[in-house]
C-alpha positions as CSV (number, residue, x, y, z in Angstrom):
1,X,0.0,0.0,0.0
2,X,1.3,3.1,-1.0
3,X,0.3,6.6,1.3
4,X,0.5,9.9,-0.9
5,X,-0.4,13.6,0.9
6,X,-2.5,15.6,-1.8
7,X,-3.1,19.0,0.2
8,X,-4.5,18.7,3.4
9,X,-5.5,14.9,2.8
10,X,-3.5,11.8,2.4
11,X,-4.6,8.7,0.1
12,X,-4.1,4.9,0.4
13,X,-3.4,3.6,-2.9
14,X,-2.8,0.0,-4.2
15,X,-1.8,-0.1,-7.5
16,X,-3.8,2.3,-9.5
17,X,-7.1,2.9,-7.2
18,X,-7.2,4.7,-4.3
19,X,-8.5,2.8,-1.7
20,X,-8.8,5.5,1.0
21,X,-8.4,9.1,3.2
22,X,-7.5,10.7,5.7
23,X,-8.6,14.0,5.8
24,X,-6.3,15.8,8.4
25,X,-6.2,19.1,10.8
26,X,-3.1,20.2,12.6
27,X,-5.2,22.0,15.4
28,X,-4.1,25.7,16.7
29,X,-3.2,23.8,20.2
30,X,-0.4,21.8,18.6
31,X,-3.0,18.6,17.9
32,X,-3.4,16.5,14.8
33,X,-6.8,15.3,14.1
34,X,-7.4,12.6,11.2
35,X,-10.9,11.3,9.7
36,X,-11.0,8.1,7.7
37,X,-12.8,7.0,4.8
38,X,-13.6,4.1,5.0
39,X,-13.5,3.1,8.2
40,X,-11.5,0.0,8.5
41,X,-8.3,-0.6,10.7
42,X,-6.0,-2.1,8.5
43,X,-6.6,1.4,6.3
44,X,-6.8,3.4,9.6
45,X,-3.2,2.3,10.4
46,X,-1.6,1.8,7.4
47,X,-2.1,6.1,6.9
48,X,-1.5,6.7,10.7
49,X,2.1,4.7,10.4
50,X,2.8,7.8,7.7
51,X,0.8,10.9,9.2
52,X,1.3,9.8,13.0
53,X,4.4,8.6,12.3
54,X,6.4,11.0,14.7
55,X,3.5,12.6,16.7
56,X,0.2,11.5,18.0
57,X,-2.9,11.1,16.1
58,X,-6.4,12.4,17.1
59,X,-10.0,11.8,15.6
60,X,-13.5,11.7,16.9
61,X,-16.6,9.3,17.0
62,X,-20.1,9.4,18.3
63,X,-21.2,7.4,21.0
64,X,-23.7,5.8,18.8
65,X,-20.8,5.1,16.2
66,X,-19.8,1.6,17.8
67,X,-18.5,0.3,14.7
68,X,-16.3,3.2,14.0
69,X,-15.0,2.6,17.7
70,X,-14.3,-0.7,17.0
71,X,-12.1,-0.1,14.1
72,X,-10.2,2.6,15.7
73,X,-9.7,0.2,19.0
74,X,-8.5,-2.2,16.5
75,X,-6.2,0.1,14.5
76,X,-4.5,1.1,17.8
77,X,-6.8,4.3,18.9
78,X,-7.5,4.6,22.9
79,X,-10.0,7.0,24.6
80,X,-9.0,9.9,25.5
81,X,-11.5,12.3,26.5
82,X,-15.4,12.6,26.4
83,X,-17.7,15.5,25.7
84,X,-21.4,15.8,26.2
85,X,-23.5,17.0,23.6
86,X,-26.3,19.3,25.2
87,X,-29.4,20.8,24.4
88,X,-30.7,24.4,25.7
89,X,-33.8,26.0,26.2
90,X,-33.5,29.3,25.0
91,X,-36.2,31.0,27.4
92,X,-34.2,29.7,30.8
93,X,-31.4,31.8,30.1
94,X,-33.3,34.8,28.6
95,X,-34.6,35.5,31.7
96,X,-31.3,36.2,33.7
97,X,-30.4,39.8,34.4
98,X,-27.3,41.9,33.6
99,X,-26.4,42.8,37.6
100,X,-23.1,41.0,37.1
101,X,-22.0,43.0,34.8
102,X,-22.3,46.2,36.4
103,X,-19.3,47.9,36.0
104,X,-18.0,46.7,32.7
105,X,-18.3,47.8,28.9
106,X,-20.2,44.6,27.0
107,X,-20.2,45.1,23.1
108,X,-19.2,43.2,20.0
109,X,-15.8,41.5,19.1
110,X,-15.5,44.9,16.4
111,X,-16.1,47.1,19.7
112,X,-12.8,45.9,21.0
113,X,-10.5,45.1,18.0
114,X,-11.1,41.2,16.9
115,X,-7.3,41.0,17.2
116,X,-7.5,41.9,20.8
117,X,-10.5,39.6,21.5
118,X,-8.6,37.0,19.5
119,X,-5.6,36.7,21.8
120,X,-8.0,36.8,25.1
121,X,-10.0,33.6,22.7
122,X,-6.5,31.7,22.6
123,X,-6.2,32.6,26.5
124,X,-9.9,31.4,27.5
125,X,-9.2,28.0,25.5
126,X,-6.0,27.5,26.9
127,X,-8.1,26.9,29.8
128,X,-11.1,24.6,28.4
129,X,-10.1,20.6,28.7
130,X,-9.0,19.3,25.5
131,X,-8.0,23.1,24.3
132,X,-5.0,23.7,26.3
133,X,-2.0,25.1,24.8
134,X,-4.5,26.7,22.1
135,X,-2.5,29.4,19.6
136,X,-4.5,31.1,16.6
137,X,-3.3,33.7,14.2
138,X,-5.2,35.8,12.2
139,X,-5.9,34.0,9.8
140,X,-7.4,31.5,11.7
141,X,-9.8,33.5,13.2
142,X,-11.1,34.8,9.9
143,X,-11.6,31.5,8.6
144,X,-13.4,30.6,11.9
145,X,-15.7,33.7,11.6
146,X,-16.3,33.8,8.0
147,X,-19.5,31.5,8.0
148,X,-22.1,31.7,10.9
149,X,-20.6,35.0,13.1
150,X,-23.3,37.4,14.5
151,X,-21.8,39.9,16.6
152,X,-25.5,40.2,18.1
153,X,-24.9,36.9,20.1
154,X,-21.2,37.4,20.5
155,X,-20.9,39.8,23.7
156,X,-17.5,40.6,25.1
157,X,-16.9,41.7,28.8
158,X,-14.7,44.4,29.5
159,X,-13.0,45.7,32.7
160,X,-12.3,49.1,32.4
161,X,-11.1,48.8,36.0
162,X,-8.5,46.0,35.5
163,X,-8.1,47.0,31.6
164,X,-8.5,43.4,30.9
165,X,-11.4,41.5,29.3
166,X,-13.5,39.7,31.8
167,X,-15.7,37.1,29.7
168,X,-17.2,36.6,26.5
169,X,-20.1,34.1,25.1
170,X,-19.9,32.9,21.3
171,X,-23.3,32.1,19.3
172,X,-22.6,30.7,16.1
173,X,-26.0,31.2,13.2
174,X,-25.8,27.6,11.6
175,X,-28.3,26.5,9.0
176,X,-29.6,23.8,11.7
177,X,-29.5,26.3,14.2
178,X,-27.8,28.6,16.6
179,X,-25.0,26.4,18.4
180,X,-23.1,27.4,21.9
181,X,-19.4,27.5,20.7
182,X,-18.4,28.9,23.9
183,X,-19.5,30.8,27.4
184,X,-16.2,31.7,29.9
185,X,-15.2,33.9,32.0
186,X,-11.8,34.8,32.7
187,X,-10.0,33.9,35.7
188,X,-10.1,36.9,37.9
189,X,-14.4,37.1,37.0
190,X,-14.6,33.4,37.9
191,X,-17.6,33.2,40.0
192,X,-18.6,36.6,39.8
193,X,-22.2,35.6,37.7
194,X,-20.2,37.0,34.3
195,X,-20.5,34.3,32.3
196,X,-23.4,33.5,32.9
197,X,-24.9,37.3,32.5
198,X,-23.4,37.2,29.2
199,X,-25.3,34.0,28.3
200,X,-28.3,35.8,29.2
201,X,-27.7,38.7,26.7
202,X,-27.1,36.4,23.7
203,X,-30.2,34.1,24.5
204,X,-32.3,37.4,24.6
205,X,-31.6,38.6,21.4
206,X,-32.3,34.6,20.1
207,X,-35.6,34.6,22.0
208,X,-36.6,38.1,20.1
209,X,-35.7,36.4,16.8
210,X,-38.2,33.2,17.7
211,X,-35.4,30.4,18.6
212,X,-36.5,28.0,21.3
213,X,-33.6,25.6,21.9
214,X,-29.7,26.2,21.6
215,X,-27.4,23.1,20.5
216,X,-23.9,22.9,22.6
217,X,-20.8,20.4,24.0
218,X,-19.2,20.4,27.2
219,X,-16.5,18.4,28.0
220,X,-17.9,16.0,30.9
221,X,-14.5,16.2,33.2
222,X,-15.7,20.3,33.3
223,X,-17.8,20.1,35.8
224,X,-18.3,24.2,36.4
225,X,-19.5,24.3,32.5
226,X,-22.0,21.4,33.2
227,X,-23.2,23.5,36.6
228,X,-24.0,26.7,34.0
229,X,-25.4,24.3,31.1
230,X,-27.7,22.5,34.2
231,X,-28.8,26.2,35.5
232,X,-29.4,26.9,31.8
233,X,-32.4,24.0,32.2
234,X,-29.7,22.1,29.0
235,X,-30.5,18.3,28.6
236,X,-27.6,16.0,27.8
237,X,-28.8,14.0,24.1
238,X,-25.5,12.6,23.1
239,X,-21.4,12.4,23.3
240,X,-18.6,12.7,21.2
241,X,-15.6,10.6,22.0
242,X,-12.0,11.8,21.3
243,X,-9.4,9.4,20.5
244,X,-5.5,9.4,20.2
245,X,-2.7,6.8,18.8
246,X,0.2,7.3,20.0
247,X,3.4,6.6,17.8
């Protein structure tokens, strides 16, 4: 079997047919991630022994993908995280109030500079289990935010106090829906009622535009997220496993 990279994908071919993919992603935190088509082991390893060759391999199946689990057990994948797939109800969080953020300037990602909200992203996701060590660049970001970014559900904390940011909440407008990319706070607002104040904000401007129910994931070993996302009244309807195979 021979392993070619075209572009961001490497092939499996025997003779003259291609016989399979990996489509990968070297992650701004330093990960690779791989998907396989097809699914099958002896494929699955035969392009990690070239693309995990000299660093660790990452990919990603659904709880109610047990064959797909299978395979990767079989091609030398092991579990190494979890994350809970969630559903919100819009109106719970609409009804918070703003008192936590007395004090602070809230506006859009453009009211501060998306360079500057950018770099406090990379610092909030350094944070977030499964993120850590998570470095963007501009360009990144603009490929991020170029499908699905409404700065009406995006609202940014500032300090003007501690001229620092203190949290931020991230709505992303997809066609099945608006999704939960992120709620944080930063460290020194930790348990201040920020976060979740923010959250509130976004999920009024959704309730005024006639969504009911807000799609998000929360890693289950975060168990402050999954305390916000239970307030919230959010229903856990799923996982996603992640995976790794090690050199």
């Amino acid at each position: 079997m021979e392993i070619r990279q075209m572009a961001e994908r490497w092939e499996a071919w025997e003779g003259s047919g291609r016989v399979g993919t990996a489509h990968v992603w070297d992650r701004p935190d330093g990960k690779r991630f791989a998907w396989f088509d097809p699914v099958e082991a002896d494929l699955i390893a035969a392009l990690c022994g070239v693309i995990g060759a000299d660093r660790p391999v990452h990919t990603l199946a659904d709880t109610a993908e047990q064959r797909m689990q299978r395979q990767l057990g079989a091609a030398g994948f092991v579990g190494e995280r979890y994350e809970h797939d969630w559903t919100l109800p819009v109106a719970e969080a609409a009804g918070w109030d703003d008192a936590a953020l007395a004090g602070f300037r809230v506006g859009s990602p453009e009211t501060f500079g998306m360079d500057a909200v950018r770099r406090f992203d990379d610092e909030i996701r350094a944070d977030i289990p499964g993120l850590r060590g998570w470095r963007s660049d501009t360009g990144f970001w603009a490929d991020e935010h170029a499908s699905g970014y409404d700065p009406a559900v995006y609202p940014v904390a500032w300090d003007p106090e501690g001229e620092c940011f203190a949290g931020i909440v991230r709505v992303w407008m997809t066609e099945s829906g608006p999704r939960l990319g992120l709620v944080a706070a930063a460290r020194p607002c930790r348990g201040r009622g920020v976060a979740a104040a923010l959250l509130g904000r976004a999920f009024r401007v959704l309730r005024e535009r006639g969504h009911r129910t807000v799609a998000t994931e929360c890693d289950a070993a975060n168990p402050f997220s999954k305390a916000l996302l239970e307030r919230a009244g959010g229903t856990i309807i799923g996982g996603t496993y992640e995976f790794v195979r090690h050199p």
